[in-house]
C-alpha positions in Angstrom: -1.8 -52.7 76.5 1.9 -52.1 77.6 2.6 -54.8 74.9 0.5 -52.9 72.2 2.3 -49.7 72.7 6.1 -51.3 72.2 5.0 -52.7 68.9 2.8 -49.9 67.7 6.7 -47.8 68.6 8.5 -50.1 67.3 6.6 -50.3 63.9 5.6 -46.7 64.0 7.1 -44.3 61.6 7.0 -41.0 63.2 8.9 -40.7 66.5 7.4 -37.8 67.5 4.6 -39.6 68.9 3.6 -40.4 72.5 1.6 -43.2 73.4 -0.3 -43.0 76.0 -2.9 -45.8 78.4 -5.7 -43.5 79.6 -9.1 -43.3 80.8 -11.2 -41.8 77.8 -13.7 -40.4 79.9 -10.5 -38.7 82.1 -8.0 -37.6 79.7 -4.9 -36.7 81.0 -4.6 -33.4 78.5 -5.2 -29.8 78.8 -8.7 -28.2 77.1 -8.4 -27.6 73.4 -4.9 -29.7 73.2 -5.9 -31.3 69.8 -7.0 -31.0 66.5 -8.5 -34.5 65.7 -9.9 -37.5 67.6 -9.6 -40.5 66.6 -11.2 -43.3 67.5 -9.2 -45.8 66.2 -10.1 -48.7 68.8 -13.2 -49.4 67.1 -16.6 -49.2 68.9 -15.0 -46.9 71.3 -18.5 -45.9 73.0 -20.4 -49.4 73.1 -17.2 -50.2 75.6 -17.9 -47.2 77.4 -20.0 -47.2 80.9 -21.2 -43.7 80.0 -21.1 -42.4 76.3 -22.4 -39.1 76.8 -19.5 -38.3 79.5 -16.8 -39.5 77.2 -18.3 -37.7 74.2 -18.1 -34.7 76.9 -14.3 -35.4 77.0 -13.6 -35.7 74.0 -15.1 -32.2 72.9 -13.3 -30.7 76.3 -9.7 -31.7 74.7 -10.3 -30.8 71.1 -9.6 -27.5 69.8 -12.0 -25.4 68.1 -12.6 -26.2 64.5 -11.3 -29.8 65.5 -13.1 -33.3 64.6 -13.8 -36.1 65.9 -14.2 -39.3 64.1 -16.4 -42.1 65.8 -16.9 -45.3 64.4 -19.4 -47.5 66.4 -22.5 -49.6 66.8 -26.3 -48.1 67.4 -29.1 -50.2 68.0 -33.1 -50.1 67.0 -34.6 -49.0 70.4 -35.2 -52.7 72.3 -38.6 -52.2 72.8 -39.0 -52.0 69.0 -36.9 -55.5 67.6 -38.4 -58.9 68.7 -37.7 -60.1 72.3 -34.9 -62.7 71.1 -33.2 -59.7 69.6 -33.5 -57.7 72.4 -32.4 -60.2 74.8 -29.5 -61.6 72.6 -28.4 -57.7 72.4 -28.4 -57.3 75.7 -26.6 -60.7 77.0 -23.8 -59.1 74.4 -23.7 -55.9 76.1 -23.2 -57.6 79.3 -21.3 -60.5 78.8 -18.6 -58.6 76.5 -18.1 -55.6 78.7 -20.2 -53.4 76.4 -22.5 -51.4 78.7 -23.0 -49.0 76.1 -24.3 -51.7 73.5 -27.7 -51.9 74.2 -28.3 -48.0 74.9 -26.4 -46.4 71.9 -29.9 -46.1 69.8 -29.9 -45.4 66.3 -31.0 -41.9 67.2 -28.9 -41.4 69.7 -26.5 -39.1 68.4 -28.7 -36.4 66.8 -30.3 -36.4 70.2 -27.1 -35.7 72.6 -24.5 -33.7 70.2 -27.0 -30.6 69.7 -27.5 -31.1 74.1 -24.3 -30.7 74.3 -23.7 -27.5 71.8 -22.4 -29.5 68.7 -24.0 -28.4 65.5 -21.8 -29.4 62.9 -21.9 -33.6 62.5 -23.1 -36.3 60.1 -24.0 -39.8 61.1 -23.3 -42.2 58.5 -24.8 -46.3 58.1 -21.7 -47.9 56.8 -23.2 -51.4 56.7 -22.9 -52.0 52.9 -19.3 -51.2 53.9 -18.8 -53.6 56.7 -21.0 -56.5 55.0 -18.6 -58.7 53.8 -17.2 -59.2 57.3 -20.5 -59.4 58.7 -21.0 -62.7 56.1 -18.0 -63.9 56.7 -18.5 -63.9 60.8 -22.2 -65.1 60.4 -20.4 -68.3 58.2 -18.3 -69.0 60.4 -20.7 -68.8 63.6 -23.8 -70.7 62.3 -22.7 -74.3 63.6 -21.5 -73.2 66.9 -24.3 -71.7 67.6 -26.5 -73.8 66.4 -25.1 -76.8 68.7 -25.1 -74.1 71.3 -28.3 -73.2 70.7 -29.4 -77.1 70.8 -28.2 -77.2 74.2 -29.5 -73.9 75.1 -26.4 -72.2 76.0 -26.4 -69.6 72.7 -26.5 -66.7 75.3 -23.3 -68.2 77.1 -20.7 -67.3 74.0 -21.6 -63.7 73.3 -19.0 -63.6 70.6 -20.5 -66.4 69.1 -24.4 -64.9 69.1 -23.2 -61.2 68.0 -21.7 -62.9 64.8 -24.9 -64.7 64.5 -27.4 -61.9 64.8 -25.3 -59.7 63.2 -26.2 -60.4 59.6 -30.0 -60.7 60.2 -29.5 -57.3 62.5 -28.2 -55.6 59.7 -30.8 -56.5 57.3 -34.0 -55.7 59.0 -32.0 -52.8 60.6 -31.9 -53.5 64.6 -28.1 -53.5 64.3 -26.0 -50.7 62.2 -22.4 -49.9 61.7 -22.1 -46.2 61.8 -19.9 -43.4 61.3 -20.0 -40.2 63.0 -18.2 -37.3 62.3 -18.3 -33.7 65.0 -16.5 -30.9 64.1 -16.1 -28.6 67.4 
């Protein structure tokens, strides 16, 4: 990370900014310190070990009338996509440091936000958006995993499996791209 900072100040145009390494679900600012969050680290809370608490933090630093811009996986519940879909999922989740992979549900957020007071949000599918990617990581995964999978080992390169299941995911919906945005 130390590395990221010095090029992202040395490219960055505004000075004024601070960069800071930090625990997202233990920020080191004061309540209501800003007006947006960003999170610009895509898929933010499929990294995080417990969503809900660094949803909690983000709303405890923003300001009133602030937003918050997510932009994330969700899932289809497991117990409703087939059992090689379910496993593969979770054998990501695991294996790439992604606790919150296999939890963040497709209904997940109109579930917690109004729990935790927010009123004002919209949750948008952005697959259509992302597709081309999703196509273009499928391509390029479909012979390594299908030797891998030859010698059983498909669950052993998660990278490898997520781009494989990703485009099939998509279509029958198990796996979305989404967008969420909370105003506080």
């Amino acid at each position: 990370m130390p590395r990221s900072i010095a090029l992202a100040k040395r490219l960055g145009r505004n000075k004024n900014v601070d960069f800071q390494i930090a625990d997202y679900n233990s920020l080191p600012f004061e309540d209501e310190t800003f007006d947006v969050v960003f999170t610009c680290m895509r898929e933010t809370f499929t990294h995080s070990s417990n969503p809900e608490a660094t949803i909690r933090e983000f709303l405890r630093v923003l300001k009133p009338g602030g937003r918050i811009a997510i932009f994330d996986y969700s899932i289809a519940p497991l117990d409703q996509v087939p059992p090689d879909i379910a496993r593969a999922i979770h054998t990501i989740a695991e294996k790439t440091n992604c606790p919150g992979f296999d939890t963040i549900t497709h209904d997940y957020y109109d579930k917690l936000l109004p729990k935790l007071g927010v009123s004002s949000f919209n949750i948008a599918n952005e697959g259509t958006s992302v597709l081309p990617v999703i196509k273009l990581f499928y391509a390029i995964s479909w012979i390594p995993y299908h030797l891998l999978k030859l010698l059983g080992k498909e669950h052993a390169h998660p990278n490898t499996l997520i781009a494989h299941i990703a485009l099939n995911g998509w279509r029958k919906d198990y796996i979305r791209y989404i967008t969420v945005r909370i105003t506080k």
